[in-house]
GULOTI-32638 format. One line per field, with one value per residue (C-alpha): residue number from 1; residue in one letter; x negated, y, z. Coordinates in nm, 3 decimals. Layout:
k c(NUM / ...)
r c(a / ...)
px c(X / ...)
py c(Y / ...)
pz c(Z / ...)
END
This chain:
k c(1 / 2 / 3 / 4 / 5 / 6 / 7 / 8 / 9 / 10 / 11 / 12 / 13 / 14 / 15 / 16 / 17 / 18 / 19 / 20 / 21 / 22 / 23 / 24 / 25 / 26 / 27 / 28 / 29 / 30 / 31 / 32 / 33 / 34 / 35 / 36 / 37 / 38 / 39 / 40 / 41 / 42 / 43 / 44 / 45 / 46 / 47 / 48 / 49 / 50 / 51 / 52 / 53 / 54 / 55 / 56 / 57 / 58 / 59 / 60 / 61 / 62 / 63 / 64 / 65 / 66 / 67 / 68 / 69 / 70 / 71 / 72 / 73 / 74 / 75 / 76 / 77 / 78 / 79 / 80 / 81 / 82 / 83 / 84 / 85 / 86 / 87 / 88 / 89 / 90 / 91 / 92)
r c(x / x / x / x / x / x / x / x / x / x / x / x / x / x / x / x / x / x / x / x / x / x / x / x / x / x / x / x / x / x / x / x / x / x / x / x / x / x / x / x / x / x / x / x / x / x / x / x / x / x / x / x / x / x / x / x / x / x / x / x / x / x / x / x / x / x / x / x / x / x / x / x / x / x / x / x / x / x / x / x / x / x / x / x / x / x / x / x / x / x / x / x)
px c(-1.805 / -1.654 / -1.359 / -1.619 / -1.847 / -1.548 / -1.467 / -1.803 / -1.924 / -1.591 / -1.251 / -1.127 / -1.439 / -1.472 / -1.061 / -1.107 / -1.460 / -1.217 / -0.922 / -1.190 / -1.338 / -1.013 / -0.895 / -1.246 / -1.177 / -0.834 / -0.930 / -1.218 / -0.968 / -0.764 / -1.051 / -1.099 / -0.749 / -0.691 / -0.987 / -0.893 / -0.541 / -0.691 / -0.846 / -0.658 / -0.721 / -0.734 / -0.694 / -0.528 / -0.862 / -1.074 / -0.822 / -0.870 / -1.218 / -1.232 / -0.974 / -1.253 / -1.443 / -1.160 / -1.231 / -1.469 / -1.292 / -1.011 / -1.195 / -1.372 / -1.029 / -0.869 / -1.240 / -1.190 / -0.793 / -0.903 / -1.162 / -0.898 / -0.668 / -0.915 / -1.003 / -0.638 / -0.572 / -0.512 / -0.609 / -0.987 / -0.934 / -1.048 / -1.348 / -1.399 / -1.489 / -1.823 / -1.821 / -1.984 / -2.274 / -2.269 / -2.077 / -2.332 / -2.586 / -2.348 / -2.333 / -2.716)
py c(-2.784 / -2.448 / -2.473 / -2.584 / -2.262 / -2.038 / -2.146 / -2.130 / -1.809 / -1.622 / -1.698 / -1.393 / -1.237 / -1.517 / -1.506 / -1.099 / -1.171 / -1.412 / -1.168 / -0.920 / -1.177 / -1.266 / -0.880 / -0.777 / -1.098 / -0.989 / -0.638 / -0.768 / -0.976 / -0.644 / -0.467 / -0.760 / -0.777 / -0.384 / -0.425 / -0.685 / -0.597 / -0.213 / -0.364 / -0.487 / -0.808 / -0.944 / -1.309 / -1.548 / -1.733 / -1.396 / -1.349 / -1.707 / -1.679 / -1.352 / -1.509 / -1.734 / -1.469 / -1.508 / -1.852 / -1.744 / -1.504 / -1.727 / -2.008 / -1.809 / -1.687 / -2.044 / -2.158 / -1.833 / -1.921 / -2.271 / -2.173 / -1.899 / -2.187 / -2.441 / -2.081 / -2.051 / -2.408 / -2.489 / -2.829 / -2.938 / -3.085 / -3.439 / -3.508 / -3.591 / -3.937 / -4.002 / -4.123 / -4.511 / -4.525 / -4.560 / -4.260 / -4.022 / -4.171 / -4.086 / -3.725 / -3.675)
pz c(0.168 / 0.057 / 0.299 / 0.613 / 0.476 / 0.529 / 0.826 / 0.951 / 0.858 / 0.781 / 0.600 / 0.562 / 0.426 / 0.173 / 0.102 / 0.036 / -0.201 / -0.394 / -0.459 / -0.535 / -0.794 / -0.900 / -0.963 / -1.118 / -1.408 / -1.495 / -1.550 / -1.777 / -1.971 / -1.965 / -2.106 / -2.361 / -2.482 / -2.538 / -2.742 / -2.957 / -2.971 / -3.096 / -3.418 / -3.759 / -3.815 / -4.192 / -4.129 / -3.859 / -3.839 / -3.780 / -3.497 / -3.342 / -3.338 / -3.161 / -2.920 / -2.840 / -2.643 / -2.359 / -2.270 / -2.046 / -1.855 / -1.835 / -1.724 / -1.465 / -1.313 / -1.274 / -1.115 / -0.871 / -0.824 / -0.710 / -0.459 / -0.332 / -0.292 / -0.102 / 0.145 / 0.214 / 0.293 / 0.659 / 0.601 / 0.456 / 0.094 / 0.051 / -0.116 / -0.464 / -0.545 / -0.686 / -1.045 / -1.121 / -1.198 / -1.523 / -1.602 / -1.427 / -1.634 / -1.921 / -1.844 / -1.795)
END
């Protein structure tokens, strides 16, 4: 659906909204990093769990990397099977 949207209604504009994503999330983790790295720690567990706040970021660059990916692609990606039945009931 996100690779028919592109095409659709622009793939380069979508391409330069995901660099722009992409760019804005590794300055925040930038940003996050200087931070942390700027403070004394007094424990290795203190320091883990602060480490914890770039997940996020992190997570939300590989999600953006992806979908830059899939815009790029000259070639629509296949779907994603649906799960059984079951397991969607599981993850309700």
């Amino acid at each position: 659906m996100l690779w028919k949207q592109a095409r659709r209604y622009g793939q380069q504009s979508a391409i330069n909204e995901a660099h722009n994503e992409i760019r804005s999330l590794e300055e925040r983790c930038a940003r996050l990093c200087e931070g942390i790295l700027s403070q004394q720690w007094h424990s290795i567990s203190e320091l883990q769990i602060i480490l914890q706040t770039l997940e996020p970021t992190i997570m939300d660059q590989q999600a953006a990397r992806w979908r830059l990916d899939v815009l790029k692609s000259t070639k629509e990606p296949n779907e994603l099977p649906e799960l059984p039945e079951n397991e969607n009931k599981n993850r309700s």
